[in-house]
C-alpha positions as protocol buffer text, in pm:
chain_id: "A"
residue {
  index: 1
  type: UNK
  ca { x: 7292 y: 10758 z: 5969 }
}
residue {
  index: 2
  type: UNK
  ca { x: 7637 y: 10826 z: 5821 }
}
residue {
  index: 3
  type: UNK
  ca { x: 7753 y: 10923 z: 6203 }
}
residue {
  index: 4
  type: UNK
  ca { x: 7659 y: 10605 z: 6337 }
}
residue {
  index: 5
  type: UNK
  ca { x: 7834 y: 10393 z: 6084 }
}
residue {
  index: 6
  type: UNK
  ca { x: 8165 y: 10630 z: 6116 }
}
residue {
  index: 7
  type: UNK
  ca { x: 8150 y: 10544 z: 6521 }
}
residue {
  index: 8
  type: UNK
  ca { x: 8125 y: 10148 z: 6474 }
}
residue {
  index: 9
  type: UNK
  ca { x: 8368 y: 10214 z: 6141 }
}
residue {
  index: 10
  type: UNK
  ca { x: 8618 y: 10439 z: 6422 }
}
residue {
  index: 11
  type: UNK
  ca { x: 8643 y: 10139 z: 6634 }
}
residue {
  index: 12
  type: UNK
  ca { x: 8717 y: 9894 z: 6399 }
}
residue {
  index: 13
  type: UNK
  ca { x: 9023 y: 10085 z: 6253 }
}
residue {
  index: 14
  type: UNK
  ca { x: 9122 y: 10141 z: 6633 }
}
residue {
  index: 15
  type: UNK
  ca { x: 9130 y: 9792 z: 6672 }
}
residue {
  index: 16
  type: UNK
  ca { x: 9343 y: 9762 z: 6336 }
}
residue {
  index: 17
  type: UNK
  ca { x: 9596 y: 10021 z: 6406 }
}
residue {
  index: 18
  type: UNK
  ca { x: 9613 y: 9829 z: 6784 }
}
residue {
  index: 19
  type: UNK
  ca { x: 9683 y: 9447 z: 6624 }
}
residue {
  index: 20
  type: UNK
  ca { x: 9901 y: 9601 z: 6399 }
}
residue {
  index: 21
  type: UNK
  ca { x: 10141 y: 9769 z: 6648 }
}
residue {
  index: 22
  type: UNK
  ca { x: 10128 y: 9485 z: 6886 }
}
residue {
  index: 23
  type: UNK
  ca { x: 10284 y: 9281 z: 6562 }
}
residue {
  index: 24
  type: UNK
  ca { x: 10499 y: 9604 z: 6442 }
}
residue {
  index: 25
  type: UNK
  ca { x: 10613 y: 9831 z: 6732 }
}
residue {
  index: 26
  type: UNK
  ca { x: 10763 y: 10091 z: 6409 }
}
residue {
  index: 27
  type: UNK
  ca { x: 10489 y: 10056 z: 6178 }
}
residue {
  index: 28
  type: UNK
  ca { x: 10410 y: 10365 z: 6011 }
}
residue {
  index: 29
  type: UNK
  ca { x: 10096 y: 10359 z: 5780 }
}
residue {
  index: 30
  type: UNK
  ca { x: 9929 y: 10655 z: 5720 }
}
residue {
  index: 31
  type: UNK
  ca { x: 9588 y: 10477 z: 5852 }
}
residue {
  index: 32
  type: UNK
  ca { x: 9813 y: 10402 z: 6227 }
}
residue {
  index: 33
  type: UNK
  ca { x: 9956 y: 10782 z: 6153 }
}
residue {
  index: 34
  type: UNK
  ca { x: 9575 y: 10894 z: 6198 }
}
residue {
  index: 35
  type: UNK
  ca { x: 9440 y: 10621 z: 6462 }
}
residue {
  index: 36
  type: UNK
  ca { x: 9760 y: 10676 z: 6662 }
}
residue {
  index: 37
  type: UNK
  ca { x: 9896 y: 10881 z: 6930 }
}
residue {
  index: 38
  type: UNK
  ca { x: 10194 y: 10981 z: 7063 }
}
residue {
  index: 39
  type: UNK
  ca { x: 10337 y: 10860 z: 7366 }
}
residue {
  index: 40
  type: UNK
  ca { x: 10493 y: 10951 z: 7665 }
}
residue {
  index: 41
  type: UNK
  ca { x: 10639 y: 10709 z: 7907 }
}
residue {
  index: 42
  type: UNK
  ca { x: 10772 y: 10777 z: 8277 }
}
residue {
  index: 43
  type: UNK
  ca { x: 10848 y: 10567 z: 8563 }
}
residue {
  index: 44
  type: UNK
  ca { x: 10725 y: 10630 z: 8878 }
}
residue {
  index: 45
  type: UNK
  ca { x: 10750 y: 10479 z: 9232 }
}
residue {
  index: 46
  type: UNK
  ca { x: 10346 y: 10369 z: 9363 }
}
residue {
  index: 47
  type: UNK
  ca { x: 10342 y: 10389 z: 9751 }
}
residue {
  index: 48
  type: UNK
  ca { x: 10207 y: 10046 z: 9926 }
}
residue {
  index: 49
  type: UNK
  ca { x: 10200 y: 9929 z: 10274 }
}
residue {
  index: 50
  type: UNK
  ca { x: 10524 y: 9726 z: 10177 }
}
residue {
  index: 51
  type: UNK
  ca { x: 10701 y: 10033 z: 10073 }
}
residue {
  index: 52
  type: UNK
  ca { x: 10776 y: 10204 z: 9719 }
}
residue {
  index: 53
  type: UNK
  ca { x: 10642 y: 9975 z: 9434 }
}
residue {
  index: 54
  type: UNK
  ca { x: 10887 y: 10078 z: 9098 }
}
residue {
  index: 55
  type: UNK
  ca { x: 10621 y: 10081 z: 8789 }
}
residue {
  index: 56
  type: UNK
  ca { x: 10624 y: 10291 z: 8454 }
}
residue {
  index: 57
  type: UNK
  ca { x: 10311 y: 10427 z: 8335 }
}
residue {
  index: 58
  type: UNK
  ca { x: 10233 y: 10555 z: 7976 }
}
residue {
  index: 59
  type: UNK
  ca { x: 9999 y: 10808 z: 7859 }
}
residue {
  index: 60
  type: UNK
  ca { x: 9872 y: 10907 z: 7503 }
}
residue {
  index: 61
  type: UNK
  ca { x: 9982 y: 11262 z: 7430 }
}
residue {
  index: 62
  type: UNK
  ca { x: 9664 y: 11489 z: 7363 }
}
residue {
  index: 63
  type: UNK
  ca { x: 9423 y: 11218 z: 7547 }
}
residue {
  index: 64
  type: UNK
  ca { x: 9277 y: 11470 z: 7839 }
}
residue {
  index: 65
  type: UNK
  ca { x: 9082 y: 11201 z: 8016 }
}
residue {
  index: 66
  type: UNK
  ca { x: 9201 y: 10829 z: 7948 }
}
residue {
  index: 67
  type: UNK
  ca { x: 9064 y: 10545 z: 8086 }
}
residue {
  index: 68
  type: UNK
  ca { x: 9331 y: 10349 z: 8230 }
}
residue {
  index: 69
  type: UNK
  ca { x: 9479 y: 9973 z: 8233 }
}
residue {
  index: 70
  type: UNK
  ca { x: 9723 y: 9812 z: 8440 }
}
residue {
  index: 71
  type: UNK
  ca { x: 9937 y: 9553 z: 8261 }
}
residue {
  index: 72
  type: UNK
  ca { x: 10079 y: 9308 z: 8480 }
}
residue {
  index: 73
  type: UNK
  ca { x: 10393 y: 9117 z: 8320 }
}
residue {
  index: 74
  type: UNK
  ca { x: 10396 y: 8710 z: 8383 }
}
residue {
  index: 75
  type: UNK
  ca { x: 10695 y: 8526 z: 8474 }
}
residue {
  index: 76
  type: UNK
  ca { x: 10993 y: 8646 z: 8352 }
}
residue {
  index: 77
  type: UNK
  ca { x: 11297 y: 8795 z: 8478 }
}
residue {
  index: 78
  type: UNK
  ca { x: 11287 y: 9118 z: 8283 }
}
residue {
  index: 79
  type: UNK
  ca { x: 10973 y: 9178 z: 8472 }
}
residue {
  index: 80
  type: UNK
  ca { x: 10828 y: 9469 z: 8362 }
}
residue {
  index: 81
  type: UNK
  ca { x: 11079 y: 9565 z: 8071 }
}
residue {
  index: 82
  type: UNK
  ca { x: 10968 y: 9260 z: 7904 }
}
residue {
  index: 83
  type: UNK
  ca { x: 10956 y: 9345 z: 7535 }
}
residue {
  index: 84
  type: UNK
  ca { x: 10662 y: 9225 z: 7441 }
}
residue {
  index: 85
  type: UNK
  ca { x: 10501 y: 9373 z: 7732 }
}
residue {
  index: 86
  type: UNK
  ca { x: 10619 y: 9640 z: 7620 }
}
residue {
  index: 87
  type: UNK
  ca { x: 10478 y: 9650 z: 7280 }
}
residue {
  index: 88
  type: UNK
  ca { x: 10155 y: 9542 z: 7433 }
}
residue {
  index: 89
  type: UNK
  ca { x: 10144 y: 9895 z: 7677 }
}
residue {
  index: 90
  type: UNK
  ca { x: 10231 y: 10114 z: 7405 }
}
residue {
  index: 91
  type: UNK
  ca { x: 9998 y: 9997 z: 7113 }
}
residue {
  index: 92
  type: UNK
  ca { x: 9727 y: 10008 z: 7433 }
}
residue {
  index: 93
  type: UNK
  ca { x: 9875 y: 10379 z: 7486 }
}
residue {
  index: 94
  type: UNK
  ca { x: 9902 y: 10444 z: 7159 }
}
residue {
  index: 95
  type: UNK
  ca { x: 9494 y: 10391 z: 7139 }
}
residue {
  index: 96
  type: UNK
  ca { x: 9420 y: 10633 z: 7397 }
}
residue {
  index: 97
  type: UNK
  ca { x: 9486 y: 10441 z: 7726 }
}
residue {
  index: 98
  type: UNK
  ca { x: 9676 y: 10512 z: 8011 }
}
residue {
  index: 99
  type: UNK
  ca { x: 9859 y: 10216 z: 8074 }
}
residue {
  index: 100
  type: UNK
  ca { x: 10046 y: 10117 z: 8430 }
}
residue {
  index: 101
  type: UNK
  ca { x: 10306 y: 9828 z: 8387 }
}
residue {
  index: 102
  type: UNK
  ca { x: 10416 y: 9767 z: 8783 }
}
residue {
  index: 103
  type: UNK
  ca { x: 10723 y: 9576 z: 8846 }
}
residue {
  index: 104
  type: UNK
  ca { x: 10601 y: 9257 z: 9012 }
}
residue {
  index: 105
  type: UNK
  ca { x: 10905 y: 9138 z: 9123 }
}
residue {
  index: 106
  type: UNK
  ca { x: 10824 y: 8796 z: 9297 }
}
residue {
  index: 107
  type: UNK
  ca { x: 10687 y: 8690 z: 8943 }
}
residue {
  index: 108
  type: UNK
  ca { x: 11047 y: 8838 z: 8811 }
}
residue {
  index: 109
  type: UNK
  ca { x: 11170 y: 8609 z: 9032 }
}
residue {
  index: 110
  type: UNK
  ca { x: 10985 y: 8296 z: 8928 }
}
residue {
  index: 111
  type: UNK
  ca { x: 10818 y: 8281 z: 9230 }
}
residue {
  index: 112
  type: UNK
  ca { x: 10415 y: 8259 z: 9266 }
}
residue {
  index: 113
  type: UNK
  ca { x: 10296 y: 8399 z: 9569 }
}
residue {
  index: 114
  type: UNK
  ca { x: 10010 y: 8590 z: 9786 }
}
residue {
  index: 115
  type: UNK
  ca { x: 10214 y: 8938 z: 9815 }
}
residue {
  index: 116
  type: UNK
  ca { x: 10174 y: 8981 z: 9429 }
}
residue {
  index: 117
  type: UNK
  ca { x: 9812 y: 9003 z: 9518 }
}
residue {
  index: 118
  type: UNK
  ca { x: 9837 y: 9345 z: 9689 }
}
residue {
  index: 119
  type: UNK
  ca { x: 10087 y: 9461 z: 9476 }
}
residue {
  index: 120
  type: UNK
  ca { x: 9841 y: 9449 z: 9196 }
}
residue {
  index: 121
  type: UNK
  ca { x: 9582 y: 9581 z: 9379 }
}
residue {
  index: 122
  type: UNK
  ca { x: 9763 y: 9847 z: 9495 }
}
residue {
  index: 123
  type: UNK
  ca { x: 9848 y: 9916 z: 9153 }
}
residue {
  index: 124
  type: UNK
  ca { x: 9460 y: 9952 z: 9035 }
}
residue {
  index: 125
  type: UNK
  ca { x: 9373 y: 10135 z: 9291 }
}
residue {
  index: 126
  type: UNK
  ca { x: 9673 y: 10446 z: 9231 }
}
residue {
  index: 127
  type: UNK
  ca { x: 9568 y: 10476 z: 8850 }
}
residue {
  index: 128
  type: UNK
  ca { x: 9178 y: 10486 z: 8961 }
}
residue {
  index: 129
  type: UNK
  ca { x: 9298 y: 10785 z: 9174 }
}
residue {
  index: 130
  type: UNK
  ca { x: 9515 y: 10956 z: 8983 }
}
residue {
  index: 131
  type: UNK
  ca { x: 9317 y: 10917 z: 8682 }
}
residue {
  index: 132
  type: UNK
  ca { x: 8997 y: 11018 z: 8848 }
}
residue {
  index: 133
  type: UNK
  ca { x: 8772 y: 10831 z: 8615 }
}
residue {
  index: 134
  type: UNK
  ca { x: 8648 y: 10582 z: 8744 }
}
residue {
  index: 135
  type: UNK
  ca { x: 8761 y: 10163 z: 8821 }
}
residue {
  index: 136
  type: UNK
  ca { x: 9057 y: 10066 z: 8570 }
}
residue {
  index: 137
  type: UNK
  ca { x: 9102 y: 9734 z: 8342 }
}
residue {
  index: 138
  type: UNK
  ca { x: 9342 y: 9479 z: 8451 }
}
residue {
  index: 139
  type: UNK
  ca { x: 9546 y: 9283 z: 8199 }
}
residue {
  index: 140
  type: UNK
  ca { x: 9782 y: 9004 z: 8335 }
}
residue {
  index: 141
  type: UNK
  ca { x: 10000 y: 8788 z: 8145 }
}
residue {
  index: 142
  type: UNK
  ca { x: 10008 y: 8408 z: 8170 }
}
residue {
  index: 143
  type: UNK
  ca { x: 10021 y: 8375 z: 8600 }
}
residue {
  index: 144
  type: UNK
  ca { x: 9984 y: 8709 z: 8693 }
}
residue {
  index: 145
  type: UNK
  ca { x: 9622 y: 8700 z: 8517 }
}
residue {
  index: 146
  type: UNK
  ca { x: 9516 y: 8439 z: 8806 }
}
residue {
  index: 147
  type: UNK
  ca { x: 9633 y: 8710 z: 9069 }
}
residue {
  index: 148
  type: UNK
  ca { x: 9506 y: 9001 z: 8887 }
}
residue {
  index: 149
  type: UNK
  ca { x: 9144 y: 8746 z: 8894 }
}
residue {
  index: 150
  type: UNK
  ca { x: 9248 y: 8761 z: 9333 }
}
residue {
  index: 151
  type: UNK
  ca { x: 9316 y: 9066 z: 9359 }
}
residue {
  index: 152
  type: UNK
  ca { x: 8975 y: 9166 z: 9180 }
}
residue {
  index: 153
  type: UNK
  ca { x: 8792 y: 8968 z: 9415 }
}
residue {
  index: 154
  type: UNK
  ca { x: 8973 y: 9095 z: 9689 }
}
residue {
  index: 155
  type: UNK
  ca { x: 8693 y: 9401 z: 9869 }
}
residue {
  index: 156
  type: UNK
  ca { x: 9041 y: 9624 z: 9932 }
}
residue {
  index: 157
  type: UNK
  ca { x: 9087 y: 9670 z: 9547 }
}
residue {
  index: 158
  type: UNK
  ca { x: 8770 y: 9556 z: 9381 }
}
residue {
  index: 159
  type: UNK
  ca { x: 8550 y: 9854 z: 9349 }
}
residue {
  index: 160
  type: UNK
  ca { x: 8900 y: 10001 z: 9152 }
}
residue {
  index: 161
  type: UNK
  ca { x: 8888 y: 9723 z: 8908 }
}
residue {
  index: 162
  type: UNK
  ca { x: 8621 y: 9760 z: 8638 }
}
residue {
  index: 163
  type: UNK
  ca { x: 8728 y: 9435 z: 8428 }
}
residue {
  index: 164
  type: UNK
  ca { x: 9001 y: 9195 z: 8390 }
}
């Protein structure tokens, strides 16, 4: 009995220590100290049908199987150094996610269009492989969650999508 309430009680303070880093990037509690890990972040170049696709992907340090997410930044011209797209990948890395932020840039642009489509596909389907566990969540922000909706429906990149 006591296991079961410690795995719905683990999942609540996951959720805490997640809100509370997407409000404060440096918090430090001792609870976030325990719920948290460390992070490493590199950027990386995906390779599309369009050519090289610049994107930065964060993993937890110590996580030897993450599931993974792609966060897809919405119109703005920082793209995907947006800071609070930011803070949003690395309190989702910080919880145990790998988390692929893809530079979109016709949305950096302020420009809606079709190609973003693929782009985020494309982007879904290289963290499914090189994650190997499976379909990946999609987060977009604001317009790019309409095309991440597309691109889900799309059969190219839909069986690498497991939720939006």
């Amino acid at each position: 009995m006591l296991g079961i309430v410690w795995n719905f009680l683990r999942y609540d303070l996951r959720s805490y220590a997640l809100l509370l880093h997407l409000a404060d990037s440096q918090a430090s509690r001792p609870l976030l100290r325990w719920e948290s890990y460390h992070l490493t972040s590199e950027d990386i170049s995906i390779p599309t049908a369009k050519g090289p696709l610049p994107a930065r992907l964060y993993l937890a340090v110590g996580v030897a199987h993450p599931r993974g997410m792609v966060a897809v930044h919405g119109i703005h011209h920082l793209g995907m150094d947006e800071p609070r797209l930011l803070s949003f990948a690395r309190a989702a890395a910080g919880s145990g996610l790998a988390v692929l932020t893809p530079q979109i840039d016709a949305l950096a642009d302020y420009h809606v269009d079709g190609a973003s489509i693929s782009s985020i596909g494309d982007s879904a389907v290289w963290l499914d492989q090189r994650l190997g566990r499976g379909p990946v969540s999609v987060t977009g922000i604001s317009f790019a969650g309409g095309l991440s909706l597309v691109a889900a429906c799309d059969p190219r990149y839909a069986s690498h999508i497991r939720s939006l």
